[in-house]
C-alpha positions in Angstrom: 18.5 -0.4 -15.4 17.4 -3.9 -14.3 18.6 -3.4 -10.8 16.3 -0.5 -10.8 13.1 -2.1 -12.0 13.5 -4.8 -9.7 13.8 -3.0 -6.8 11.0 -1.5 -7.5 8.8 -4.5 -8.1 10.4 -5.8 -4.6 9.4 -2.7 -3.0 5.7 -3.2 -4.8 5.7 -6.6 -4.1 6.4 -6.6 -0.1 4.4 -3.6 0.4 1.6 -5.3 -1.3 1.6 -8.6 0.7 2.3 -6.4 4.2 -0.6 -4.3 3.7 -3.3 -7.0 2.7 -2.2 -8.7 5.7 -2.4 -5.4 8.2 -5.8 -3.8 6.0 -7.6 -6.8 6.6 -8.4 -6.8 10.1 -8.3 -2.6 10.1 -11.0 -3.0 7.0 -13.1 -5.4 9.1 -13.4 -3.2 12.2 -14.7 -0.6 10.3 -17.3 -2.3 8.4 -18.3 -3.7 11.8 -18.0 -1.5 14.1 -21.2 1.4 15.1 -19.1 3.5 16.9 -19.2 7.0 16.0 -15.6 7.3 16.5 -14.8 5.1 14.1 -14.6 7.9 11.4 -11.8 9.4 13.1 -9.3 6.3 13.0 -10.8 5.6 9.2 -9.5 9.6 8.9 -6.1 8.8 9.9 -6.5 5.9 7.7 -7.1 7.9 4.8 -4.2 10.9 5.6 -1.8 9.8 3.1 -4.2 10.3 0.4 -4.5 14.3 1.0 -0.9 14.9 2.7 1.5 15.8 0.6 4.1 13.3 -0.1 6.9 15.6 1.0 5.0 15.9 4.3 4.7 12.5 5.3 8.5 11.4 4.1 9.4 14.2 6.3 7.7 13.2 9.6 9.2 9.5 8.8 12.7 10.8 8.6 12.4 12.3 11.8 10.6 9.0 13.1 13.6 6.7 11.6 16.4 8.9 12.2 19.4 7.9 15.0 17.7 10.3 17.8 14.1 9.3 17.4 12.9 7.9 20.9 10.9 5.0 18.2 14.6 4.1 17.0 16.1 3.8 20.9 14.8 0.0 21.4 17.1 -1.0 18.4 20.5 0.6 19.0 21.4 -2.6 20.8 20.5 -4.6 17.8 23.2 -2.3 16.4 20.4 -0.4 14.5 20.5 3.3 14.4 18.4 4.5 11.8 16.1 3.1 8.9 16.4 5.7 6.8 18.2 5.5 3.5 17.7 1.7 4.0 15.4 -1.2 2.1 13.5 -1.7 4.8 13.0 2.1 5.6 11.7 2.1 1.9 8.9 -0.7 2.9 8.0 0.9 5.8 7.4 4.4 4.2 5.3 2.9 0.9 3.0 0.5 3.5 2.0 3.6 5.4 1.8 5.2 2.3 -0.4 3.1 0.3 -2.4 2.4 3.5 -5.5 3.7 2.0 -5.7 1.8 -0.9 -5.6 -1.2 0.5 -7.8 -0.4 3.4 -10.8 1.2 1.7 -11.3 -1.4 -1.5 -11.6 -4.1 1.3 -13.8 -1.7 3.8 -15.9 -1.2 1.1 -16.3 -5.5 0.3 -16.8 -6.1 3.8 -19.8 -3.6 4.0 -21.6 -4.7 0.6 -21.5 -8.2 2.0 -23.8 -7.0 4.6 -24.5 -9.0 8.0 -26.2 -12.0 6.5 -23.6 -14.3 5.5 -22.3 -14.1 9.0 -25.0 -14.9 11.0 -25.8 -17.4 8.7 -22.6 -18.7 9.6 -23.2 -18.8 13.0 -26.0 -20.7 12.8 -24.0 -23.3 11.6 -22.0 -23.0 14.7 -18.8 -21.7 12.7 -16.3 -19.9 14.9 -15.7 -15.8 14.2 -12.4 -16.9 13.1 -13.8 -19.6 11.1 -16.9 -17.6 9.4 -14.3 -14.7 8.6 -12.0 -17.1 7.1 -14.3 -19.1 5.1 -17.0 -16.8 4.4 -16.3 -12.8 4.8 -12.7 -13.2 3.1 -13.8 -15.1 0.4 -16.5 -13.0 -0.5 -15.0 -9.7 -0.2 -12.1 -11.4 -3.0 -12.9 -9.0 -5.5 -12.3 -6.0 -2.9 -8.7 -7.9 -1.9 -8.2 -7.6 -5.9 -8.7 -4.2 -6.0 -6.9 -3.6 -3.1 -3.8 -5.6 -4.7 -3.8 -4.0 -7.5 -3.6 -0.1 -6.1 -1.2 -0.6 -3.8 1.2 -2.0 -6.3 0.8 0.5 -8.6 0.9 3.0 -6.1 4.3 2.0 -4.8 5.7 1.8 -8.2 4.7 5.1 -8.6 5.6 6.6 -5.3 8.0 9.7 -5.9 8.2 11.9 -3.3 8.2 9.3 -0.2 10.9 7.1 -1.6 13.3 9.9 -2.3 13.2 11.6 1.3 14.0 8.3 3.1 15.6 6.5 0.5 18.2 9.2 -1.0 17.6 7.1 -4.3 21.1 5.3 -3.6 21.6 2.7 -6.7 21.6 -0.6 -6.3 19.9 -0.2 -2.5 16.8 2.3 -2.1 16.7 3.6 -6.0 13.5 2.9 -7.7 11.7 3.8 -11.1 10.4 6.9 -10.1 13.8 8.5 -8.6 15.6 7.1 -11.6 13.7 9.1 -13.6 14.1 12.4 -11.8 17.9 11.6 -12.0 18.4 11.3 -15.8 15.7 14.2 -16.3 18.2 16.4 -14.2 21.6 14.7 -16.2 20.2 15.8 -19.6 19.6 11.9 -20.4 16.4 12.1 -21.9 16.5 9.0 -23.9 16.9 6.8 -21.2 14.2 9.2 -19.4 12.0 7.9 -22.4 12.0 4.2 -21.7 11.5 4.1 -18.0 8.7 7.1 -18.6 6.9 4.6 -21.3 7.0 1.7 -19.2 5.5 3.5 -16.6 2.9 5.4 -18.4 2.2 1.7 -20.1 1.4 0.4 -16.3 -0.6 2.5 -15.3 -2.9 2.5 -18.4 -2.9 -1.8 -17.8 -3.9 -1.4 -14.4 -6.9 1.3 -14.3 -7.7 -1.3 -17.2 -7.9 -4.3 -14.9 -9.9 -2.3 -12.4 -12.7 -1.0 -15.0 -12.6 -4.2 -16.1 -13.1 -5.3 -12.6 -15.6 -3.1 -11.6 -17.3 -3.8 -14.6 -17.2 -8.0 -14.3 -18.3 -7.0 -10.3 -22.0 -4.9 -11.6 -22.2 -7.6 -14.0 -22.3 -10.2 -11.9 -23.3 -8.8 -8.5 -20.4 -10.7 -7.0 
């Protein structure tokens, strides 16, 4: 059981770091950006919040499998497929959880408005250096959010993990497949504990964000 939960806090864990790094600069360009085609990459963005899960773990295992053209450049490494592997699993729940990390710091960005920036650049700070030292740190509240929902959301990812991750123990099985397993072996009481702890994480982290969101109207920050 406590191989289980800590792959699944791995999986969270990575997923989490990965897509803070790869939302930021996504997040940034469209809080900045006035094109009008903007909306349609911030629409892709979005996808995996109205596709069904089955839908998009489908369309990876055809992307990861052995005859995918986007598998080709690594069957010299001695790499065939991803699926059914860790890192398949990391790959799935970061474009997955895309979304939730992308929109919590779009929405920071925009709220900070122009000012501080050209502010900045009066002081003859760099872009990188402004963005470093003055957008980043004022859109930490958005990062929190962010950090937050995608960790939760890839602990409670069901459908994804379990169409390119075959739920193998000790490998690609996580908390939520677990679950389904013992549900279908009759082994309800096990079932129980992993359903609490679950049903006890999510309530601690829409918690944290009211109490977020509430600290944030509070203080304007």
């Amino acid at each position: 059981m406590s191989e289980v939960v800590w792959t699944t806090i791995r999986l969270a864990g990575l997923t989490t770091v990965l897509l803070l790094a790869l939302a930021t600069p996504l997040a940034w360009w469209l809080a900045r950006n006035k094109s009008w085609w903007k909306e349609i990459i911030a629409a892709i963005t979005a996808l995996p919040i109205v596709l069904p899960p089955t839908v998009l773990g489908f369309y990876l295992l055809i992307a990861m499998a052995p005859q995918s053209p986007l598998m080709a450049p690594f069957h010299a490494l001695g790499i065939r497929t991803l699926n059914f592997t860790f890192t398949g699993l990391v790959i799935g729940s970061v474009i997955y959880s895309l979304p939730f990390a992308v929109q919590p710091i779009r929405n920071a960005f925009e709220a900070m408005g122009p000012r501080p920036m050209e502010v900045a650049a009066t002081l003859r700070a760099g872009p990188l250096d402004a963005f470093l030292t003055v957008a980043v740190p004022m859109a930490r509240k958005g990062y929190l959010a962010a950090a937050v929902l995608v960790f939760a959301h890839t602990v409670g990812e069901f459908g994804v993990v379990l169409m390119i991750g075959g739920a193998i123990p000790g490998k690609t099985q996580v908390v939520s497949t677990r679950i389904y397993q013992l549900v279908e072996s009759m082994q309800f009481g096990q079932a129980h504990q992993l359903a609490a702890g679950l049903l006890a994480f999510a309530f601690a982290v829409l918690l944290a964000l009211f109490l977020i969101e509430r600290r944030t109207a509070r203080t304007g920050l």
